[in-house]
C-alpha positions in Angstrom: 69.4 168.6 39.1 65.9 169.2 40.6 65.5 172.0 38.5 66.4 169.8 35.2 63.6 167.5 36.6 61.3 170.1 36.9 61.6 171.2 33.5 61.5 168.0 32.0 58.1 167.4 33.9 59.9 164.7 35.7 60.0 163.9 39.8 63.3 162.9 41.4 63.2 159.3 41.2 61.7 159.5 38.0 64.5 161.7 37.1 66.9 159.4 38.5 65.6 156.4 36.3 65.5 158.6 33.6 68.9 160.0 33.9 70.7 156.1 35.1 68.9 154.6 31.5 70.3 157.4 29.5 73.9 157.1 31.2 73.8 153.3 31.1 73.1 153.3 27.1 75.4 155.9 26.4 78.6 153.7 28.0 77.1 150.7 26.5 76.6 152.1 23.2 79.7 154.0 22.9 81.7 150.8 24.4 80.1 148.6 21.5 80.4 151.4 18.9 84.2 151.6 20.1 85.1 147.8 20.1 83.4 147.2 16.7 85.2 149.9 14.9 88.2 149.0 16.5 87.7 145.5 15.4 86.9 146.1 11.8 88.8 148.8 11.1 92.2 146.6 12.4 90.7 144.0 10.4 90.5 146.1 7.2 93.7 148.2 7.9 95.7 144.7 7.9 93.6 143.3 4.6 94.1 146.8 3.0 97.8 146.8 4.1 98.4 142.8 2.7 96.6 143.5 -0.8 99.0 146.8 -1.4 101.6 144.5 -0.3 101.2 141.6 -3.2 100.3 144.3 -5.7 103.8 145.9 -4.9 105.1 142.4 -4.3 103.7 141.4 -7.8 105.0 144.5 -9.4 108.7 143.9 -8.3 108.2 140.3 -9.3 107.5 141.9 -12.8 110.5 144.1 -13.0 112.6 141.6 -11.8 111.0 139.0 -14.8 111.9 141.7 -17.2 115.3 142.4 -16.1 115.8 138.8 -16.1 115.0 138.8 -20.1 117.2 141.4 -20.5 119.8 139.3 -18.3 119.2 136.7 -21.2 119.3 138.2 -24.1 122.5 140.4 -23.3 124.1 137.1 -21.9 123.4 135.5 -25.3 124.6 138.1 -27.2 127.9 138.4 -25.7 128.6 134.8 -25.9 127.5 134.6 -29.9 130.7 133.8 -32.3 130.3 136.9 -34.1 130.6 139.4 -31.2 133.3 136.9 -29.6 135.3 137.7 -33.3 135.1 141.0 -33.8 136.0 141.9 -30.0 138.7 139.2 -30.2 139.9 141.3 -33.5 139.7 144.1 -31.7 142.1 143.7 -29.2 144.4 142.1 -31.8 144.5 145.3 -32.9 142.5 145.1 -36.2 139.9 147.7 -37.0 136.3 146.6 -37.3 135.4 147.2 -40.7 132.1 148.8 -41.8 130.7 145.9 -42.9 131.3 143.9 -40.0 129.5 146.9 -38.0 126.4 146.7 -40.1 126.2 143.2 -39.2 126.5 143.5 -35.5 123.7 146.0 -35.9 121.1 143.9 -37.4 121.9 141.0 -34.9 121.3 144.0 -32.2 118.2 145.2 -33.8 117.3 141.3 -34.2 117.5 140.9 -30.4 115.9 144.3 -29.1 113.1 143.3 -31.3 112.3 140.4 -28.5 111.9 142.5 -25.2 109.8 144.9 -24.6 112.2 146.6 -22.2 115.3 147.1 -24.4 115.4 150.2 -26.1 118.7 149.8 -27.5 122.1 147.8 -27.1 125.9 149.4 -27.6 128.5 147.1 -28.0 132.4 148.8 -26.4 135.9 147.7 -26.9 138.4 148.5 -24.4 139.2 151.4 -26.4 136.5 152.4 -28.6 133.0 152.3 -29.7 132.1 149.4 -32.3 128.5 150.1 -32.2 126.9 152.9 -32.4 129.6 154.6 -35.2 130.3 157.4 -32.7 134.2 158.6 -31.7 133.5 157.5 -27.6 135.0 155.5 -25.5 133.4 153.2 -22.5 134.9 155.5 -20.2 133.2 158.6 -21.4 130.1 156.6 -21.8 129.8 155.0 -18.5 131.2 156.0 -14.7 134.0 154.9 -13.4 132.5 153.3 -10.8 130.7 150.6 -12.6 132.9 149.6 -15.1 135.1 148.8 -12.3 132.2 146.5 -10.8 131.5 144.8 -14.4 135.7 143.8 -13.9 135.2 142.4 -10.7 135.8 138.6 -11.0 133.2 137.7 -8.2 130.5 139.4 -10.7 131.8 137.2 -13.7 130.2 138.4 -16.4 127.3 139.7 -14.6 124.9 142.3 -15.3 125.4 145.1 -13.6 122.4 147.9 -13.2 123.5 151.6 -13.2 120.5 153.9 -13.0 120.0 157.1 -15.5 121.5 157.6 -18.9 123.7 160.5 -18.3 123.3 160.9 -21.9 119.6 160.7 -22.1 118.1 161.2 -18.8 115.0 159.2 -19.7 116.4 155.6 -20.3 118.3 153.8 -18.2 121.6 152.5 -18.3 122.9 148.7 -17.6 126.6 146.9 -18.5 128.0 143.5 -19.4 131.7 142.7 -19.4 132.3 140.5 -22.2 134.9 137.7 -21.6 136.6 136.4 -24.8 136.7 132.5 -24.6 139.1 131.6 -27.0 141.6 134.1 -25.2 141.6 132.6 -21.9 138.5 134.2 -21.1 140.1 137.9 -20.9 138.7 141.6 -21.0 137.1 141.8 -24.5 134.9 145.0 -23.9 131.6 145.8 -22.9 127.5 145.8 -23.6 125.7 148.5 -22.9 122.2 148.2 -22.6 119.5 151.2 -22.9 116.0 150.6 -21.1 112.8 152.0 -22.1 111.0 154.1 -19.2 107.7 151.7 -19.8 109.5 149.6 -17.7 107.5 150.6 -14.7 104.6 150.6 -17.1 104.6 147.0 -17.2 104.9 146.9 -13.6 101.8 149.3 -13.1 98.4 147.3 -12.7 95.3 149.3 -13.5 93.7 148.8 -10.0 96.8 150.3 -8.4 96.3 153.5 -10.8 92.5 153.8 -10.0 93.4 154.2 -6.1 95.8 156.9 -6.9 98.8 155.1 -6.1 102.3 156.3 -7.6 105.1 153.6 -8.7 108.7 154.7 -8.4 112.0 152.7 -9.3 114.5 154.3 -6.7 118.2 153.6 -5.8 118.3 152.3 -2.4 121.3 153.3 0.3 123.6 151.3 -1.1 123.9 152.7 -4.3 126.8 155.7 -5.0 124.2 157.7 -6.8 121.9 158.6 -3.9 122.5 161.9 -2.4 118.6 163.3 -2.0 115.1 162.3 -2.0 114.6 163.1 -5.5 117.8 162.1 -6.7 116.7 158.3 -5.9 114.2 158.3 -8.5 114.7 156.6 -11.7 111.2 155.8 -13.5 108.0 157.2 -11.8 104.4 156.8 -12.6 102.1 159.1 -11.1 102.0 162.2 -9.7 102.8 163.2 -5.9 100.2 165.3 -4.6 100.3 166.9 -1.1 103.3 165.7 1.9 104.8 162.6 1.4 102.9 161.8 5.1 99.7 161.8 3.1 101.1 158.2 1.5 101.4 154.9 2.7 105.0 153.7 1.2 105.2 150.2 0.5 108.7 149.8 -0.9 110.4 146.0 -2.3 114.3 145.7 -3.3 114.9 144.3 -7.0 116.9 141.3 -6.7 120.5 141.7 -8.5 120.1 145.5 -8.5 120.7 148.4 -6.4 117.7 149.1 -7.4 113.9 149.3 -5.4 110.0 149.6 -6.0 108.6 151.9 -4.4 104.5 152.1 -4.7 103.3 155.3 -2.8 99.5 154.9 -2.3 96.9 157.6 -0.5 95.9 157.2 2.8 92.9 158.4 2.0 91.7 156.0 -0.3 92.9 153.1 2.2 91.1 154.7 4.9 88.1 155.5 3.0 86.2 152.4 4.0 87.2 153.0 7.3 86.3 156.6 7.6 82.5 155.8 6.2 82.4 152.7 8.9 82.7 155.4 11.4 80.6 158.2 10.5 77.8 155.4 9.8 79.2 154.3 13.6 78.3 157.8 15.0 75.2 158.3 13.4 73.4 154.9 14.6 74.9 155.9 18.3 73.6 159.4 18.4 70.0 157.8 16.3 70.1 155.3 19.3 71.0 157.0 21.9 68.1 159.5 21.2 65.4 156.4 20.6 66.3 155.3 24.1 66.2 158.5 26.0 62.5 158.6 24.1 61.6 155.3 25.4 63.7 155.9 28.9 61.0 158.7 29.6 57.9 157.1 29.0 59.1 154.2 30.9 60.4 156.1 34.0 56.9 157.8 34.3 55.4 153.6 33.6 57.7 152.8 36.6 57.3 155.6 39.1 53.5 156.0 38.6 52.3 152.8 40.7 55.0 153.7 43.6 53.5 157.1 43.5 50.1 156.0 43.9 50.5 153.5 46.5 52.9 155.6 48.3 50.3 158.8 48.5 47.8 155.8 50.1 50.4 154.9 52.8 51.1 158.9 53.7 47.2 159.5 53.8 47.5 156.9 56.9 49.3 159.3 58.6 45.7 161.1 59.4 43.2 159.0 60.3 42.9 155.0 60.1 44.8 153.3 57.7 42.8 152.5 54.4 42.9 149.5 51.8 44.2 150.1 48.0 42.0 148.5 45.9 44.4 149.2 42.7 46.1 146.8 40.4 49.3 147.6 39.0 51.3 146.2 35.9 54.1 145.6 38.1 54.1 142.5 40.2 56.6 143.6 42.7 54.3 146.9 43.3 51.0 144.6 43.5 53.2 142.7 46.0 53.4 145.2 48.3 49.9 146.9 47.8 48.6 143.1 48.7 50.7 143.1 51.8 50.0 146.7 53.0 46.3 145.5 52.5 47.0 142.7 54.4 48.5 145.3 56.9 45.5 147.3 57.5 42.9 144.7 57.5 45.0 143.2 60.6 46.0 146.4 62.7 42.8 146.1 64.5 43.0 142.7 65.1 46.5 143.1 66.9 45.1 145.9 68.8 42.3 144.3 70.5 45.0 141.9 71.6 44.0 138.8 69.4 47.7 138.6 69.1 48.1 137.7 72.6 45.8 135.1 72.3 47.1 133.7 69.2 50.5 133.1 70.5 49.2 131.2 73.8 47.2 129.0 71.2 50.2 128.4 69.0 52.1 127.3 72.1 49.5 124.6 73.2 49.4 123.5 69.5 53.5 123.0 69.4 53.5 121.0 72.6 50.8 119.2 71.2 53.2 118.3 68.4 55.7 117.4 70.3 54.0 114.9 72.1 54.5 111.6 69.9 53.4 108.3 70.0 55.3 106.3 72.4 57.3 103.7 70.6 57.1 101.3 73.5 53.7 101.1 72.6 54.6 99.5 69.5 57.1 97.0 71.0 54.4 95.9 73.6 51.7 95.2 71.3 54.9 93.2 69.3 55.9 91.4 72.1 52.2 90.0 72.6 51.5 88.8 69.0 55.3 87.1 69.5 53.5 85.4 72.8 50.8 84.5 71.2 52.0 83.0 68.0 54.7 81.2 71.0 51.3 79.5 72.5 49.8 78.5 69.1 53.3 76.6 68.4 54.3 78.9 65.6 57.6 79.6 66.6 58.6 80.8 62.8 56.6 83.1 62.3 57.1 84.1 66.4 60.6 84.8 65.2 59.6 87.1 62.1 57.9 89.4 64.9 61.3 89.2 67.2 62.9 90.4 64.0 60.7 92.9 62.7 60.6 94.4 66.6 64.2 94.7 66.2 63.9 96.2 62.8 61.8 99.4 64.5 63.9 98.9 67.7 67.1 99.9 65.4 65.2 102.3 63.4 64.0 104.5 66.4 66.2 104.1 68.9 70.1 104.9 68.6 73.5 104.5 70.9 75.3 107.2 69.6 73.9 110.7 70.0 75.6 111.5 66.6 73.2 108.6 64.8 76.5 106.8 63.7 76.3 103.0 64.0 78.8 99.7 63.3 78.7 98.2 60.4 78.1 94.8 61.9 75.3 96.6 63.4 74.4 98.0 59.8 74.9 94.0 58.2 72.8 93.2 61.5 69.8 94.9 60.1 70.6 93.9 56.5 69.8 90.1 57.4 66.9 90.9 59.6 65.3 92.7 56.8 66.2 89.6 54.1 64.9 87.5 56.6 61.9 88.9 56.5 61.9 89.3 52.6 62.6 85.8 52.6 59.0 84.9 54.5 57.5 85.7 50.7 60.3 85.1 48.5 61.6 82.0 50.3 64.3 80.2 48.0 64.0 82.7 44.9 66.2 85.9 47.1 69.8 84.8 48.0 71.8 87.2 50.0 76.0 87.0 50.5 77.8 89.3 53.1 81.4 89.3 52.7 83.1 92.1 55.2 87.0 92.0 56.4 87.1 91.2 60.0 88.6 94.1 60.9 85.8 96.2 59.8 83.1 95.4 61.6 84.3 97.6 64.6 84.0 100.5 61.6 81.4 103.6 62.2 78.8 104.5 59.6 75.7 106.7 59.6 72.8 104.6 59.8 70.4 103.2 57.7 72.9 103.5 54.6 73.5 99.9 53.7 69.9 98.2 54.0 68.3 100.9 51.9 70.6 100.2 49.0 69.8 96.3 49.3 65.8 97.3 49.9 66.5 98.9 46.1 67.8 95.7 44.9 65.3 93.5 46.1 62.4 95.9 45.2 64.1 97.3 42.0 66.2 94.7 40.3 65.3 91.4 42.2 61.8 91.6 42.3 60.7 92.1 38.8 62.4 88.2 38.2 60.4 85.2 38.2 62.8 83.1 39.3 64.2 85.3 42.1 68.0 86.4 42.6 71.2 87.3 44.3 72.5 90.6 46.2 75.7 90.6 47.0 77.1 92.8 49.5 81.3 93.2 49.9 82.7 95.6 52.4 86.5 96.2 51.6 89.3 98.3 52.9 90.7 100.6 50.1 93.8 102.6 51.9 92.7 104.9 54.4 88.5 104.5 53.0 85.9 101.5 53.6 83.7 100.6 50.1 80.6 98.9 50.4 79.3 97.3 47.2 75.9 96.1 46.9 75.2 94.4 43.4 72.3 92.7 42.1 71.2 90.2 38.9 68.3 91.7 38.8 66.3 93.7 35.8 69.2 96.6 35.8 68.8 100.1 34.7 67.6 101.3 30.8 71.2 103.4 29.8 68.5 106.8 29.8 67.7 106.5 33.3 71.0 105.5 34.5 72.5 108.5 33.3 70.0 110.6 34.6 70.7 109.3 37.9 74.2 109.6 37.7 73.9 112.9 36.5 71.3 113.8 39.4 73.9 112.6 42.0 76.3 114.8 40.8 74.6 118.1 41.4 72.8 116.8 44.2 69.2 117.1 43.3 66.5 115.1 45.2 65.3 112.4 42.4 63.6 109.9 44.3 61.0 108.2 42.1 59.1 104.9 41.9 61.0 103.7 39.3 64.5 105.2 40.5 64.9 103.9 44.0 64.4 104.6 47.5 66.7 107.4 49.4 69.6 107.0 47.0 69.7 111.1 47.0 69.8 111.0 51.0 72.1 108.4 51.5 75.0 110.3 49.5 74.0 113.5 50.7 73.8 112.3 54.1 77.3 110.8 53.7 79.0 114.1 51.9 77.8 116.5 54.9 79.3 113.8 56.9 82.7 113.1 56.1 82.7 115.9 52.5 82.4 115.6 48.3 85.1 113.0 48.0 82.8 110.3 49.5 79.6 109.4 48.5 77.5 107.3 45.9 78.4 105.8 42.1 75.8 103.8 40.5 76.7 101.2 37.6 74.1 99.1 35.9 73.2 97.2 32.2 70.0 96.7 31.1 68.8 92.8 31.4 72.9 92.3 33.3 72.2 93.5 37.1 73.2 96.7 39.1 76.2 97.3 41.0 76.4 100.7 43.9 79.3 101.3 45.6 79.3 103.4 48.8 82.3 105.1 49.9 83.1 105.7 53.5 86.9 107.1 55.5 87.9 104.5 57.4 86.9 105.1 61.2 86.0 103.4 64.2 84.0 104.4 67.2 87.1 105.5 69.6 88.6 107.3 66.3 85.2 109.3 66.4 
């Protein structure tokens, strides 16, 4: 393999790009090339197959048409008066005279003239020939066979199709048993009709003969003619050429006969189509394939050539102190890694002089620093004196307002529960702190309701969920009001889970934000905006890691009608926990 890269000027890994992009195209290539041909040529097989199908379907449908006239015709001559008498005489024993055969001869001419199929029409008694003047019988004229069918009641009257003229091989032979009527509808003799071999001329369409296709009219298996392949053919059009293999054979049975169409048509010219598809296939593959391996070269040596560089830098290390690459390269991930080996040297001898040392004891001091806070009892003392003060200036109301909002941090920073999980009476607690402070500016225009079962109160939640969802619909939906409003919060036991509704008459939500929200708490995605509300994203995430996906936030709002959010909790309690 070396020696392959070698010759093509190539280094391993360039080889190995080189080679992986030729390989890769090649499967894709011939896996595309494969599924489309497969795909269009099924697709053009089955339309190819369906058209040949009609055209044969359409051909039997005319052969069966013109047997049908002929059906007619022969049906109407053997009920006419004339042919009635002159059989009836017949088996009276009277002799048809001359005369009265010239006239069945023009009313036969007369009714050949109408179909095209007909070449001529014999008319048999049961012991002679009345038309044509020859010294035959129907026995000698037609097999046994068939005359024997024509007598059958169940055929009544029916035509029955025989195949080849033993007397003229290139017509074809039908018969009619003629009932007499006025004789209780007994044996009166027989028509026999001749048929032209255009037949299966009219059949043929020319778009069938321009593909080559050959039209036969066979006996099929039931018929006591058949004995070999050829001896099945009655009429043919067109001219077998090569094995019968070479053909697709599409073959449709003529209704009322023994007879079938066969329409024989070239593979060749069905697969024609299908054969060019594929060389043109091939061609763009191997065109293709050797565009890429073109391109695959040049950019193997565009890939490998920065890696090369840089890594010829890092090995002349190996000798001496480590120098910077001041090269740029095309290729981000490579100027990546020449910034950081630069970053690499400029700092070895830094770390060796034992800065590094140095630096860590610094970084230590600094994180202790940060973990030294602010004491929070700071904040409560310096609380506790304004309450004292406002106590000795008489303003016991507002005194209160700084008990309250001391409680407000008090709850905020410091918890019972390692696990940060509260009550919800202790939740509701800081719920009417917080209005009551709200209530210092708004006075009469903010109305809050709690309404929580009993039983609930002893309930666990994580904290600081509820009064962050009223803080949004004071701020958010109350606010904006002139004449103030109402929150409403309901805590209700729903089977084994808690829900908390908070709902507001405020401003509501525009239908283009409130979807986005929705959508936003769906996939989880930190939204918090100005206009969106405060911590809604936390709160349900907080609540999901908690207690998992079927818990959690739904928002509901109407423009100008209010916002309702309903938090969903599992019903627990501390000693549950």
């Amino acid at each position: 393999m070396k020696r392959i890269f070698q010759k093509l000027g190539l280094e391993y890994t360039q080889g190995q790009i080189f080679i992986g992009f030729i390989i890769t195209m090649a499967i894709l290539l011939a896996t595309t090339v494969s599924l489309i041909y497969i795909v269009i040529s099924k697709e053009q097989k089955e339309s190819t197959m369906l058209y040949i199908e009609e055209i044969a379907q359409q051909a039997s449908g005319r052969i069966e048409s013109l047997l049908n006239e002929v059906n007619v015709l022969t049906l109407q001559l053997a009920v006419d008066d004339r042919t009635q008498d002159i059989l009836a005489a017949e088996v009276e024993g009277h002799d048809t005279t001359y005369e009265d055969r010239m006239l069945l001869r023009k009313m036969l001419i007369d009714k050949t003239a109408y179909s095209d199929t007909i070449h001529e029409i014999e008319i048999y008694s049961r012991s002679k020939s009345i038309y044509p003047i020859v010294n035959t019988t129907i026995e000698e004229r037609i097999s046994e066979y068939y005359i024997d069918q024509a007598n059958v009641t169940e055929n009544a009257g029916a035509m029955i199709w025989i195949g080849i003229d033993q007397w003229d091989s290139q017509y074809l032979l039908a018969i009619r048993h003629v009932k007499l009527e006025k004789q209780g509808y007994s044996n009166g003799g027989y028509l026999v009709v001749r048929l032209k071999p255009s037949l299966i001329n009219l059949a043929m369409t020319e778009r069938a003969q321009e593909q080559g296709a050959i039209m036969r009219l066979i006996e099929t298996n039931d018929s006591p003619n058949k004995q070999t392949l050829e001896s099945q053919v009655l009429l043919s059009i067109g001219q077998l050429e090569g094995a019968l293999d070479q053909y697709l054979v599409f073959e449709r049975n003529i209704k009322g006969t023994s007879w079938a169409l066969q329409m024989m048509v070239p593979r060749a010219t069905v697969y024609s189509d299908l054969y060019f598809l594929r060389d043109i296939l091939i061609v763009l593959g191997v065109v293709s394939v050797i565009i890429f391996a073109i391109i695959s070269y040049f950019l193997a040596n565009l890939i490998s050539a920065p890696i090369k560089g840089l890594t010829r830098i890092i090995q002349g290390s190996k000798h001496g102190a480590p120098r910077e690459n001041p090269a740029q390269y095309f290729n981000k991930e490579v100027n990546q890694l020449n910034f950081t080996y630069n970053q690499m040297v400029r700092q070895i001898d830094y770390l060796i002089t034992s800065v590094y040392e140095k630096e860590l004891v610094k970084s230590q001091s600094e994180l202790k620093a940060l973990h030294s806070q602010l004491n929070p009892h700071f904040l409560f003392n310096t609380l506790d004196s304004i309450y004292w003060d406002h106590i000795r200036k008489g303003e016991k109301e507002l005194a209160q307002s700084i008990i309250q909002l001391a409680d407000m941090f008090r709850y905020s920073i410091h918890s019972k529960r390692d696990d940060g999980l509260v009550t919800i009476k202790e939740e509701l607690d800081q719920v009417k702190r917080y209005a009551d402070l709200m209530r210092m500016r708004w006075q009469d225009r903010l109305e809050l309701s709690i309404v929580c079962e009993d039983e609930l109160y002893s309930c666990i939640l994580p904290k600081l969920v509820i009064q962050p969802l009223v803080e949004n619909a004071i701020v958010h939906g109350i606010e904006p009001l002139a004449d103030g409003g109402k929150v409403t919060i309901a805590v209700e036991r729903k089977l084994d889970s808690i829900e908390v509704v908070v709902s507001d008459n405020g401003i509501g939500i525009s239908s283009e934000d409130l979807i986005h929200i929705q959508k936003q708490l769906i996939i989880e995605r930190n939204f918090v905006t100005e206009n969106q509300g405060i911590g809604l994203f936390n709160i349900n995430r907080v609540i999901k890691l908690h207690y998992g996906d079927e818990y959690g936030l739904t928002l509901q709002s109407e423009h100008n009608q209010g916002t309702t959010v309903k938090l969903t909790i599992p019903l627990l309690t501390a000693f549950e926990r």
